[in-house]
VOLUMTOR-838668 format. One record per residue (C-alpha): residue in one letter; x, y, z. Coordinates in steps of 0.2 Angstrom, whole numbers, plus 5000, padded with zeros to 4 digits. Example, Ala and Ser with C-alpha at 12.3 -4.5 7.8 and 13.67 -1.06 7.14 Angstrom:
<sites>
a506249785039 s506849955036 
</sites>
This chain:
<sites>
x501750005122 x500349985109 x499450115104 x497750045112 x498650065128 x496950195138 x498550335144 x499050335123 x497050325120 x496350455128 x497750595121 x497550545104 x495750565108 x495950745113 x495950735131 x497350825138 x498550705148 x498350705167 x499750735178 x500250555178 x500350535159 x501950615151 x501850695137 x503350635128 x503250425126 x504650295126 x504850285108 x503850135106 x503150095086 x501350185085 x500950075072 x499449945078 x500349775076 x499049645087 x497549755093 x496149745076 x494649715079 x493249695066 x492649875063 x491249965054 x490549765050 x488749865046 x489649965033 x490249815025 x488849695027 x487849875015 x489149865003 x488849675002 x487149675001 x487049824985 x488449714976 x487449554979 x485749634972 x486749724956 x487549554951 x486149454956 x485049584943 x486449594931 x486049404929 x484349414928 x484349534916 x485649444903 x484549304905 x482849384902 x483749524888 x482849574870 x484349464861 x483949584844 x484349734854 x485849784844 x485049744825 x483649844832 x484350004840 x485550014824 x484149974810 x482349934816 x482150124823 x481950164803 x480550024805 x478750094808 x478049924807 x479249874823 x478350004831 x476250034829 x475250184838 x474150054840 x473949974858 x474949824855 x475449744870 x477249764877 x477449584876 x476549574858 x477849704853 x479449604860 x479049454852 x478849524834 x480649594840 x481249444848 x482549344836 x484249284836 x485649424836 x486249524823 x488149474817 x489249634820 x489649744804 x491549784817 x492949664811 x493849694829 x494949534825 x495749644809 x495949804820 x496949714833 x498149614819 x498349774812 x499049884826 x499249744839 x501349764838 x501249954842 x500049944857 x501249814862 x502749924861 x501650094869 x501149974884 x503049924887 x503750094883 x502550154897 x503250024911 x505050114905 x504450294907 x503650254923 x505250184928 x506050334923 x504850444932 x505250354948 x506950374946 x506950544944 x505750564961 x506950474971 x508750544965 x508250694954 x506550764960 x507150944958 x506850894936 x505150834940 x504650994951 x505551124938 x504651044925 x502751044932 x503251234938 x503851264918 x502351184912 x501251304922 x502151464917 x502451404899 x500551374894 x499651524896 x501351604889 x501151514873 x499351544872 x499551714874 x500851734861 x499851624850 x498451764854 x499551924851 x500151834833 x498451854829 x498252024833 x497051964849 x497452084860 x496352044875 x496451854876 x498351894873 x498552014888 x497451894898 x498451744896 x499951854900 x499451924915 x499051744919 x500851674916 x501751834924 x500551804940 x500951624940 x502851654940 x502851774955 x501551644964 x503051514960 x504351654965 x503551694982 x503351504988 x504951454981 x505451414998 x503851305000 x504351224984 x506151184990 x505251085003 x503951004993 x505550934981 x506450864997 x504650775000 x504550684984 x506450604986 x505650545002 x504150504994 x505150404982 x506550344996 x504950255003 x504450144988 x506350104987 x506250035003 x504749934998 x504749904981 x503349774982 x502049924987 x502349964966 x501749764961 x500449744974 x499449934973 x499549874952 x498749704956 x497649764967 x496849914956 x496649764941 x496249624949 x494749704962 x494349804944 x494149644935 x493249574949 x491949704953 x492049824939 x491949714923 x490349594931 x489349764934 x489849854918 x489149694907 x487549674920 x487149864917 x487449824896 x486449684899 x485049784908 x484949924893 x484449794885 x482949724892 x481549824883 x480549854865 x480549984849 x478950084855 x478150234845 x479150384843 x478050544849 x479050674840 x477850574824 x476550694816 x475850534805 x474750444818 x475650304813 x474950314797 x477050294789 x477450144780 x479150194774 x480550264784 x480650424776 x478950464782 x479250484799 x479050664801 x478950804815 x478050944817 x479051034808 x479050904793 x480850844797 x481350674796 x481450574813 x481650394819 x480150304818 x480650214834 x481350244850 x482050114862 x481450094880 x482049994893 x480549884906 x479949974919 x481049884930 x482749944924 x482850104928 x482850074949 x484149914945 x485150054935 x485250164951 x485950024961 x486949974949 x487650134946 x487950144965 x488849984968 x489950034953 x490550204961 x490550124977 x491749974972 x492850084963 x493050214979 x493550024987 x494849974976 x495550154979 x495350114999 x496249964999 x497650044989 x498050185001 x497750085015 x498949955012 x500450105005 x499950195021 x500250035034 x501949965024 x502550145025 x501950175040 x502850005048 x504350075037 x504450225049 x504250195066 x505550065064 x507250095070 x508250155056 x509650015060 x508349865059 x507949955042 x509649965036 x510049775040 x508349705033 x508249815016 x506749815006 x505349705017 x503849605008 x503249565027 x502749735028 x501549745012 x500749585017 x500349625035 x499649825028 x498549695015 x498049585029 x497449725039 x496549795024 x495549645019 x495149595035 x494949675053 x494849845042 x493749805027 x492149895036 x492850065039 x493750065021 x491949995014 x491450175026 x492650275017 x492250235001 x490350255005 x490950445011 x491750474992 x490350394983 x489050514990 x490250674987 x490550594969 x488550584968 x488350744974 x489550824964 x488850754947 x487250814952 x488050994954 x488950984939 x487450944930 x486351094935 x487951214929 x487751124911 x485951154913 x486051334917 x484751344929 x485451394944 x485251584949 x486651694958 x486151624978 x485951434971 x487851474962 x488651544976 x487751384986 x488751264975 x490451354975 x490251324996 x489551144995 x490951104984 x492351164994 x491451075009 x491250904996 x493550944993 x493750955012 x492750815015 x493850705001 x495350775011 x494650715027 x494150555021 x496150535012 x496850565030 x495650475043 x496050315029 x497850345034 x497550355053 x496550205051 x498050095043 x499050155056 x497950135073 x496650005066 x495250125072 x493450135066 x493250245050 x492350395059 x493650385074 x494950385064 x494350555054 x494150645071 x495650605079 x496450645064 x495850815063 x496050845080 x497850795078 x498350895063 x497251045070 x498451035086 x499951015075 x500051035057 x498651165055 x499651305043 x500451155033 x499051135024 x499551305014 x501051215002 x499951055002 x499151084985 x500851074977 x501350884979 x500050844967 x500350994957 x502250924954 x501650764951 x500250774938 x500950894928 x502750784925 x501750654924 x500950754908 x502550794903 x503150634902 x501850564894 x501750704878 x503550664877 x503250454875 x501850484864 x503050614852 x504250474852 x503050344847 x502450464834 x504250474825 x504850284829 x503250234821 x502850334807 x504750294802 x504850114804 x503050054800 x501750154794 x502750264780 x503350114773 x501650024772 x501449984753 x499950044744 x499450164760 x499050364755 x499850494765 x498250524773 x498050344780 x499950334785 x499550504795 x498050424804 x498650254810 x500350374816 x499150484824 x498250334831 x499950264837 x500450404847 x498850434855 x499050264861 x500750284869 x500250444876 x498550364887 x499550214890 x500950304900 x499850434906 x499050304913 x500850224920 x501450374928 x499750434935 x499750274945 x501450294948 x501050484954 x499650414964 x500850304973 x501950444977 x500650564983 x500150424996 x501950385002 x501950575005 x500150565014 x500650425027 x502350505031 x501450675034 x500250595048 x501550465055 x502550645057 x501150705065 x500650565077 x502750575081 x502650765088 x501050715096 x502050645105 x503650725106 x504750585097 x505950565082 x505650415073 x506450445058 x507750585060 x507750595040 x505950645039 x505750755051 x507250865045 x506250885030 x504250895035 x504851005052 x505351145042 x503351135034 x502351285041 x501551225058 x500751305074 x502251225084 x502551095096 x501351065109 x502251075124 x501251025142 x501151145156 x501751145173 x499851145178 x499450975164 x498851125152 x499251105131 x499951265122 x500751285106 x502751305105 x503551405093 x503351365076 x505151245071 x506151385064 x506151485079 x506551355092 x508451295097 x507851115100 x506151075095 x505750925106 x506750955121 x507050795131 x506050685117 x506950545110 x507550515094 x507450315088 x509250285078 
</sites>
């Protein structure tokens, strides 16, 4: 039975099943294989219509740009004639700017000889590492969870030493106390954190079993980037550059300055005789432009979980004998990606509308901490809107998974999933903040350690053997070298991590949506996320009524009379 079938419908809706509805089902696949419809088309049709504008002005503006913007912002803002106080028109005043462009003082084509090798070798190091790391979450995740919980202890340890060395006595008792609380925090959930590694080998047992999710999720985040990304970037550059040198009004001369050095404030301080601003125009196309950027990358982001969370989703609710026979399945991937760039593209166009406001929103909250202007009510204020804008984000992570699964509409899919985890999974959200935890900080870890390695291959093979280079510059370009490796494999693991965290997201909901219904699809995994803390089964009534059960520890058999798909 599909899941669009109305008796499987309305429970997931939150109706409680009537008398003639079991509550347990057949052990059918809750996947959505045929039923996908177009969904949430007006979201998309938005999306299109703010890209279509932002490209459609990116071109405009490269065609109609000031091509001496760079030779001007560099050296005409020391230039009071490019600038009079006089009411010269605004097109008088571009075409005494306007010329050909100004050849770049960079040689970027010597840079890249110079180091090009290295870079080389830090990018395919990375590939290695990450490699590594994914080894490690499949058969050794126990290393990767010891390590983040090391890390965590180990920092404020060291800085408080550090601190204590220097005879610093309250940073060094602070940073202690910090590092003793963090260990007894790690102590008291160690039991949570037993749990949370057996989730990351399954976490990794699921991109075993579909080792294209790893090529795809990478062609999908540089390719859509290349093509949505890179054309706005250069139509925002191009933008910044429509515009003139108009009179700077921190002058005190009256525009009386023929020389450079007498451009003068109030105070009789030297100051550009120039400032740069943009048409009148650019500053609303800036706005969308800045919009369809967020918006396109939160898209990409979509797409990527969406596709993990239908090919593992497929992966599970298949019997665990077809998956034995069949081994790793490209099928699977494809079909998630069909569904992602079709039937589906509106609500994840929905989604990623949801994150761009709470990314908007939380720049803009962000901003007025810099500023300092807030008082204690508008404070507190923002520490509750940015809790709400997290849950939100959570929400919106969750409702993108159900959507993959059921092929719902965005919005549907966000309150049946609440409503499911609310009935099922409520308390597990306690150890939920680990996962990542585990993941980012090995990731780190990882990462210093290629970027140390990269230091010492480097400086011993190449750079110290450099003739005619001082110590200083052999210290640089090593420097150089490692921080290089460093970003490019913190970069290849936190994709990598990224990966994993969604692996673990879809198995938690499929899990979920399997109790729903009182069945075992995978026995593997719910041997593992059943022992999570959870409000317990829901268990129907003689009179069609839902209660909870007991939470899993405490019961003999947790589904009684469910069935368990071998």
């Amino acid at each position: 039975m599909a899941i669009g079938s109305s008796s499987r419908e309305d429970f997931q809706d939150g109706a409680a099943p009537g008398p003639q509805e079991p509550l347990l089902s057949n052990g059918s696949s809750l996947f959505e294989m045929r039923d996908r419809p177009r969904r949430d088309v007006g979201w998309l049709v938005a999306y299109l219509v703010i890209l279509t504008t932002s490209l459609v002005g990116g071109v405009f503006s490269f065609i109609h740009r000031n091509t001496r913007y760079d030779e001007l912002t560099s050296h005409g803002i020391e230039k009071p004639e490019l600038c009079p106080i006089t009411a010269t028109t605004h097109s008088a005043r571009r075409l005494l700017q306007q010329g050909p462009d100004a050849p770049s003082p960079f040689n970027l084509e010597a840079f890249v000889q110079a180091i090009g090798a290295w870079v080389g070798a830090s990018l395919g190091g990375s590939i290695l590492v990450g490699l590594l790391f994914l080894w490690l979450a499949r058969v050794k995740p126990a290393i990767l969870v010891a390590a983040a919980i090391v890390l965590q202890v180990a920092v404020p340890t060291w800085l408080g030493l550090v601190a204590l060395s220097q005879s610093r006595w309250v940073p060094a008792l602070a940073c202690l106390f910090v590092a003793g609380l963090l260990a007894l925090v790690f102590w008291r959930l160690r039991q949570q954190i037993e749990l949370v590694t057996h989730l990351l080998g399954l976490s990794g047992r699921g991109l075993a079993a579909n080792p294209w999710l790893v090529p795809m999720a990478l062609g999908l985040q540089l390719g859509l980037a290349a093509v949505l990304e890179i054309p706005l970037l250069l139509a925002v550059g191009g933008a910044m550059r429509n515009g003139t040198l108009v009179y700077n009004s921190a002058r005190v001369d009256q525009g009386s300055a023929a020389r450079a050095d007498q451009c003068v404030n109030s105070d009789g301080d030297s100051v550009n005789c120039c400032e740069w601003q943009v048409e009148a125009w650019v500053n609303g196309y800036l706005v969308v432009a800045f919009i369809a950027m967020l918006w396109s990358m939160f898209l990409v982001f979509q797409i990527k979980m969406f596709t993990v969370a239908g090919t593992i989703a497929q992966w599970y609710f298949q019997p665990t004998s077809a998956t034995d026979e069949q081994g790793p399945n490209r099928s699977r991937t494809l079909t998630s990606l069909r569904f992602a760039l079709g039937p589906s593209l509106g609500s994840l166009c929905a989604g990623s509308a949801v994150l761009t406001l709470v990314s908007i929103v939380r720049r803009m909250l962000q901003k007025l901490r810099r500023d300092g202007t807030t008082n204690l009510f508008a404070a507190c204020l923002a520490a509750c809107l940015s809790l709400l804008l997290s849950l939100v984000e959570f929400v919106t992570q969750f409702a993108t998974v159900r959507a993959a699964i059921t092929g719902e509409a965005f919005f549907t899919a966000g309150r049946n999933v609440v409503a499911l985890l609310k009935r099922n999974l409520m308390d597990a959200f306690g150890v939920w903040w680990l996962p990542p935890l585990v993941l980012q900080s090995s990731s780190f870890l990882l990462a210093v350690a290629w970027g140390f390695l990269a230091y010492k291959i480097s400086s011993a093979t190449t750079w110290s053997r450099m003739a005619g280079w001082s110590p200083e510059q052999v210290y640089s370009m090593t420097l150089l070298t490692a921080v290089l490796a460093f970003l490019a494999g913190w970069a290849v693991l936190s994709f990598l991590a990224s990966l994993l965290l969604n692996v673990i997201d879809a198995l938690f909901v499929c899990f979920a949506m399997d109790r729903e219904l009182g069945q075992v699809s995978s026995p593997a995994v719910y041997n593992i996320i059943s022992k999570l803390p959870s409000v317990g089964a829901v268990v129907q009534q003689p009179d069609g009524g839902l209660v909870y059960g007991a939470p899993p520890e405490q019961q003999r058999n947790p589904f009684p009379g469910s069935v368990a798909r071998v």
